[in-house]
C-alpha positions in Angstrom: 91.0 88.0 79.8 89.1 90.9 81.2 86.0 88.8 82.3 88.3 86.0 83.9 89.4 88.5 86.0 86.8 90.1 87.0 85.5 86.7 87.9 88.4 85.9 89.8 89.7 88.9 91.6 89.0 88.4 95.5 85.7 89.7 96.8 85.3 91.9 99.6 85.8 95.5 101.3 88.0 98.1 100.5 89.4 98.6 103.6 93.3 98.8 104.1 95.0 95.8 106.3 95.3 96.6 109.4 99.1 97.7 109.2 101.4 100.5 110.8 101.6 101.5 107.2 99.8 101.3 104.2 100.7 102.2 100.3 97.6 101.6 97.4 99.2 101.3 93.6 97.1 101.4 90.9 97.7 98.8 87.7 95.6 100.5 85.2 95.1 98.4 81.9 94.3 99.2 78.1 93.3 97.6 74.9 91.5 94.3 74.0 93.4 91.1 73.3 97.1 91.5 74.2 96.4 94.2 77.0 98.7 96.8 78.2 99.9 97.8 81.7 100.8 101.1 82.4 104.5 101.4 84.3 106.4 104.3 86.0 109.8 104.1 86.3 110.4 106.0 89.7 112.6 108.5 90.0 116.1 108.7 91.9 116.2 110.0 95.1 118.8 109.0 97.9 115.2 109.1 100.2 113.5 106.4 98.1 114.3 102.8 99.3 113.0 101.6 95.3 114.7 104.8 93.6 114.9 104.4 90.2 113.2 101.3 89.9 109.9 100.1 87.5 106.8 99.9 89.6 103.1 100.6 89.3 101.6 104.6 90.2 100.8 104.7 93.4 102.4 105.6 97.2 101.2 106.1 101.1 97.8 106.0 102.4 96.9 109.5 103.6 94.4 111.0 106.9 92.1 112.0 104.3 91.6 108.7 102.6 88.5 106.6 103.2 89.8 103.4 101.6 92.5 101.8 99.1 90.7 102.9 95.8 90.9 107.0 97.4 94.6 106.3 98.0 95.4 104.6 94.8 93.3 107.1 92.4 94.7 110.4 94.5 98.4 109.1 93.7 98.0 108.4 90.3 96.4 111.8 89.9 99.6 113.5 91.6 101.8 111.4 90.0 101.0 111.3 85.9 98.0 113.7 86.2 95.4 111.1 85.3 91.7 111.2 86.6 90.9 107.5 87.2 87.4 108.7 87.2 86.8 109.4 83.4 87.7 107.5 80.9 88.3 104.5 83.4 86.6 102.1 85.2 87.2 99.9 88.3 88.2 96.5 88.0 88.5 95.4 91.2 91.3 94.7 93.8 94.0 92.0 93.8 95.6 90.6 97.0 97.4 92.8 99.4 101.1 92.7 99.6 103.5 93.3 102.3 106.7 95.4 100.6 108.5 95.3 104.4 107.8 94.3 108.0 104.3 95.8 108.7 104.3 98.0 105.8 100.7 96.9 103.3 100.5 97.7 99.6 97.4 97.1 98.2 96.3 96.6 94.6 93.7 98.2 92.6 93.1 97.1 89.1 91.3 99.9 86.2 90.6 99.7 82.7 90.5 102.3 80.1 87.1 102.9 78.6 88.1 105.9 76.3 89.5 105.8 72.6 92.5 107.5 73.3 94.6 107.4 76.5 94.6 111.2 77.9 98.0 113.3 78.3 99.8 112.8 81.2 101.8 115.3 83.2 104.6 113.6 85.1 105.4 115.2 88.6 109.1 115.2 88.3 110.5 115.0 91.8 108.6 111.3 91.8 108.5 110.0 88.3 111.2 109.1 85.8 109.4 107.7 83.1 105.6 106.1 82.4 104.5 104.1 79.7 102.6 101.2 78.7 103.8 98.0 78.2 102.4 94.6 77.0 101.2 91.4 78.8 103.3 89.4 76.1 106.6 91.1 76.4 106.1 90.3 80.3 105.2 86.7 80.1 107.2 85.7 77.1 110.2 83.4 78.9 112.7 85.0 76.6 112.7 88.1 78.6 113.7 86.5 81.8 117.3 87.5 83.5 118.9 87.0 87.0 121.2 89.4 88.7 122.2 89.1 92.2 122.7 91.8 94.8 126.3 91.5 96.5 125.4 92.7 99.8 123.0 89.5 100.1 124.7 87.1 98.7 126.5 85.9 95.5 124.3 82.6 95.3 120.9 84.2 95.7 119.8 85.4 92.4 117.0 87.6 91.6 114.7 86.9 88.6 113.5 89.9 86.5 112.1 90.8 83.4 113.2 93.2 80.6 110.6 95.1 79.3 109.7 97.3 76.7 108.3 100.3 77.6 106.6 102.1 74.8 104.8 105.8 74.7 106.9 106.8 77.1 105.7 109.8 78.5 108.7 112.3 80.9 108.8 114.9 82.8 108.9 118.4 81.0 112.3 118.7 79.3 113.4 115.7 80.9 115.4 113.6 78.9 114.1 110.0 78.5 116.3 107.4 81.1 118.2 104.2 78.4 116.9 101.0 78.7 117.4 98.1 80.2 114.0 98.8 81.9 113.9 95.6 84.5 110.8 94.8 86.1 111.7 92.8 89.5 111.1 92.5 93.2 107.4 93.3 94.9 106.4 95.1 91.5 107.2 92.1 89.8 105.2 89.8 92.1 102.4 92.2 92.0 102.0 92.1 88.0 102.3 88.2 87.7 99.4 87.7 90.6 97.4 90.2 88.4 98.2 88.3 85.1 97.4 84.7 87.1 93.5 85.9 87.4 93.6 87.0 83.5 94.3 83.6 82.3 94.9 79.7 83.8 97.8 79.5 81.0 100.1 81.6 83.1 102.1 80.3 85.6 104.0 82.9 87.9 107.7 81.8 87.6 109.9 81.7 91.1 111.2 85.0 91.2 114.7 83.7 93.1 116.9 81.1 92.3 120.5 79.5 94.3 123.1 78.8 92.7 126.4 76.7 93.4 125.9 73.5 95.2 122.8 72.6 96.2 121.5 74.9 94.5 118.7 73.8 92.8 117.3 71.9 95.9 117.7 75.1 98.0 115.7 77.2 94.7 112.8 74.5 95.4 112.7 74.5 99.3 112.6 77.9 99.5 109.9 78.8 96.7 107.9 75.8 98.6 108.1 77.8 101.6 107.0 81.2 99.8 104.3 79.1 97.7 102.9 78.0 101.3 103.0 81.5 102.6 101.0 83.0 99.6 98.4 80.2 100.1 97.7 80.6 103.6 97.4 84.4 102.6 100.4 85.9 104.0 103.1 87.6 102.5 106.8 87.0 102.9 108.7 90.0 104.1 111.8 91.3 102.9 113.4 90.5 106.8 112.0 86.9 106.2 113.4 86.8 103.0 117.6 86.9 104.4 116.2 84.8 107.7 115.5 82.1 105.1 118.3 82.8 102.9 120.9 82.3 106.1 119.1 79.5 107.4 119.4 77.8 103.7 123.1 78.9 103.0 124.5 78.2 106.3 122.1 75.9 108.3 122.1 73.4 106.2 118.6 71.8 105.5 118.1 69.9 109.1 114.3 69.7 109.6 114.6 72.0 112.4 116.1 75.2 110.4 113.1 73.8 107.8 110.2 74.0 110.3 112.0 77.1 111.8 111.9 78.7 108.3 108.4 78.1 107.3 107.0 79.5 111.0 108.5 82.1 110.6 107.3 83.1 107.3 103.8 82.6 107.9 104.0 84.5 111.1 104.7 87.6 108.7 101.1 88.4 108.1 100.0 91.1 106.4 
C-alpha cells in the first residue's frame, strides 16, 4: 500500500495555493498491512464552524511558516504533542482541497517509523478525542450511513462513515465523548483521495445522494459534475455545493441550469 502511494502521490513543491487562506492537516499513518489513520475528534466551540466533528490534526497557516509541511507538523505538535520529526517520516502530499470559498487545506501524508506510537498530550481547548483507526473499518460498505441536514434540504443526504476509534487518547481528566464517531464532509473526502493512491481496489463512494423523485438521476448528475471538477483539478466549494443543489431541486434539469451548474463549479478553483 505504502509503496503505491508513494508512487502515486502528486509530485511537486510545497508551496501553499495561492488562496486568502490556507489550513495544512496532517494524516499520519501506522502499521503494515491493514494501516491505521490517526483521527481527532475536534472539540466544541460555538467559534468552530466543524466543532465537534472527526477530522485530521492540523489548522491555519501561520507568518512564520515556510511551506505546508511547517504548517501541518507545528499544528499537530500543538495539538496532540507529537514531533513529526522523530519517529516519523514524510510521505508526501495529496491534492489540495478547498473547505470554503478561497479558503485551501492542504494535505500532508507521514508514517510511523518507531515501535511504539509516543504519548500524546491533547490541548484541550481544540481537541476532543484522538485515536487511530483502520483503513478497513473505513472502506468496509457496511459502515456507510446518510443523514441530511434540515436547513439544506430534506432530499439532499449526506454520506458518512461510522468509525471505530481505538486508543483513544483525551484531554487530562477529560471524560472520553460516546460514539457514534461519523467521519463525513471535507475530512471524509480528504481520507478516501488518500486511500485511492494506496490501492486501485478502492473506489471513493459519492459522498451525497437525492432522494424523492428523481432522485437517483439528480444523485448521478450531480456527482458527474463534482467527478469533472476533481478531474480538471478544482475543488467544489461549499457555496457551489447549494448553487447546484437549487439549480437541481428547483430548476429542473434543462441544459441551460446543467451547463450553468458545471461552469460554475469549475470556476471554484482552488
Amino acid at each position: 500500500m505504502l509503496s503505491r502511494m508513494r508512487s502515486t502521490l502528486p509530485k511537486g513543491p510545497l508551496t501553499f495555493p495561492s488562496t486568502e487562506k490556507k489550513a495544512s492537516v496532517a494524516c499520519i499513518l501506522r502499521g503494515n498491512e491493514d494501516l491505521e489513520m490517526l483521527f481527532i475528534k475536534r472539540a466544541s466551540r460555538d467559534s468552530d464552524k466543524w466543532s465537534g466533528q472527526i477530522a485530521f490534526p492540523g489548522g491555519r497557516w501561520e507568518e512564520n511558516d515556510k511551506n505546508v509541511r511547517e504548517t501541518a507538523e507545528r499544528e499537530v505538535l500543538e495539538e496532540l504533542g507529537l514531533d513529526l520529526s522523530k519517529g516519523f517520516e514524510y510521505v508526501g502530499r495529496a491534492k489540495d482541497f478547498t473547505a470554503q470559498t478561497n479558503f485551501s487545506v492542504s494535505v500532508c501524508l507521514y508514517r510511523q517509523t518507531c515501535d511504539i506510537t509516543p504519548t500524546m498530550t491533547v490541548r484541550e481547548d481544540e481537541v476532543a478525542l484522538a485515536g487511530w483507526v483502520s483503513t478497513s473499518n473505513i472502506i468496509d460498505p457496511k459502515n456507510i450511513t446518510y443523514f441530511s441536514i434540515p436547513q439544506l434540504s430534506s432530499t439532499l443526504q449526506f454520506q458518512g462513515i461510522n468509525i471505530t476509534i481505538k486508543d483513544i487518547t483525551t484531554p487530562v481528566g477529560a471524560a472520553t465523548p460516546p460514539p457514534p464517531y461519523v467521519l463525513w464532509g471535507l475530512t471524509q473526502r480528504m481520507t478516501t483521495n488518500i486511500l485511492s493512491h494506496m490501492t486501485d481496489e478502492f473506489k471513493p463512494p459519492i459522498p451525497y445522494r437525492f432522494t424523492g423523485p428523481f432522485g437517483r438521476a439528480k444523485t448521478s448528475l450531480f456527482s458527474g459534475i463534482l467527478s469533472t471538477c476533481d478531474s480538471l483539478g478544482y475543488h467544489p466549494t461549499y457555496n457551489m455545493l447549494l448553487s447546484i443543489q437549487y439549480l437541481l431541486l428547483f430548476g429542473g434539469f434543462t441544459l441551460a441550469g446543467m451547463t450553468g451548474a458545471a461552469i460554475y463549479g469549475c470556476r471554484s478553483k482552488l
